[in-house]
C-alpha positions, 0 to 999 in steps of 0.5 A, spaced: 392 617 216 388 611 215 384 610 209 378 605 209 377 602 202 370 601 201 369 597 195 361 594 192 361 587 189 361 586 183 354 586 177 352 577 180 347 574 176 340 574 177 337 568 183 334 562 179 328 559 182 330 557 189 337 559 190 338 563 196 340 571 195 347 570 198 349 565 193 348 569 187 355 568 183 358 574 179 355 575 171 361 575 166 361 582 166 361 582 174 368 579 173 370 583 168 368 590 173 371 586 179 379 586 174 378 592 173 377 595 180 383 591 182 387 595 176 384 601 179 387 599 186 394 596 184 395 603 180 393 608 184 398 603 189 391 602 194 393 595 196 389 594 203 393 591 208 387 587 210 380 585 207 373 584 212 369 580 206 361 578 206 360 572 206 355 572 199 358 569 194 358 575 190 362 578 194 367 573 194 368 572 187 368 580 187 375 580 192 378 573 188 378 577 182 381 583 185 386 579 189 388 576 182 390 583 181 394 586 186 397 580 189 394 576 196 393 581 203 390 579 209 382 577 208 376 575 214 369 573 212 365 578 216 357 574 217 354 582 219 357 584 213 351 582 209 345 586 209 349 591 214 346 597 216 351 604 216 352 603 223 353 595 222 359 597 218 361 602 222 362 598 228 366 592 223 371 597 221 372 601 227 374 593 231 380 593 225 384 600 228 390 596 228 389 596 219 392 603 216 389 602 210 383 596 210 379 594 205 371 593 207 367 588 201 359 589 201 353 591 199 348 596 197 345 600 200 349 599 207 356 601 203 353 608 198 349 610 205 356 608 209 360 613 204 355 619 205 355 618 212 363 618 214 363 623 209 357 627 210 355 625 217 348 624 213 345 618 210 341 620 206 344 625 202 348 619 198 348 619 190 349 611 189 355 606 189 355 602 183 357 595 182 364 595 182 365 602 185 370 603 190 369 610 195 376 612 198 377 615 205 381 617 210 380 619 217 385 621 222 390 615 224 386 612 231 380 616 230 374 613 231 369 611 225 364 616 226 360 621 223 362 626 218 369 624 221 373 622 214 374 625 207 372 622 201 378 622 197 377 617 191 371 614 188 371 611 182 367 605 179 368 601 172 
């Protein structure tokens, strides 16, 4: 089986006047979800054996702190991560087959929808990611990432 580790950025800080959205920094809360999600991952041994990052701040800030849990892996920055529609993210993870267990880290409402879309084969029957959360799936080793092809088998958030 592959597992696919779909993991939302962190709680980021507002923007201020005239900063751009992909340059928000995670809040004090933020990294104290972002340690905890890398504490549920190193304890449920989930430690991805790559990571494919948006290139927004918060999300990189997101993937440090957890990295500062379980230990450095493989990581990409992934510009079509950013504002990536289901089928974008799709297609990102299904160029990484090669990865028995990757970890993709995103943004609403592309992840939640992704999540439901594996699961179910519908986006819009998703019930929501918090920031932190983390959806666990798992579909068969060399199987395409498609519809209603995986099992969600862990969802958790801070």
């Amino acid at each position: 089986m592959r597992e696919l580790i779909l993991l939302r950025h962190a709680h980021a800080e507002p923007a201020l006047p005239g900063q751009a959205d992909i340059d928000r920094p995670l809040s004090a809360e933020g990294l104290a979800e972002a340690e905890a999600a890398g504490r549920w991952l190193r304890d449920k041994q989930l430690v991805p054996d790559c990571v494919l990052c948006s290139p927004a701040r918060r999300t990189r800030e997101t993937l440090e702190a957890v990295l500062a849990v379980i230990g450095y892996v493989d990581q990409r920055l992934v510009p079509a991560i950013y504002e990536a529609t289901p089928g974008t993210l799709a297609t990102v993870l299904d160029e990484d087959r090669d990865s028995s267990r990757v970890m993709l880290v995103g943004h609403n409402p592309g992840l939640e929808r992704l999540t439901a879309l594996l699961h179910t084969g519908q986006t819009g029957e998703y019930r929501g990611m918090p920031p932190a959360g983390i959806a666990v799936l798992s579909l068969p080793t060399g199987a395409a990432v498609e519809p209603a092809a995986a099992e969600l088998s862990a969802f958790w958030w801070p």
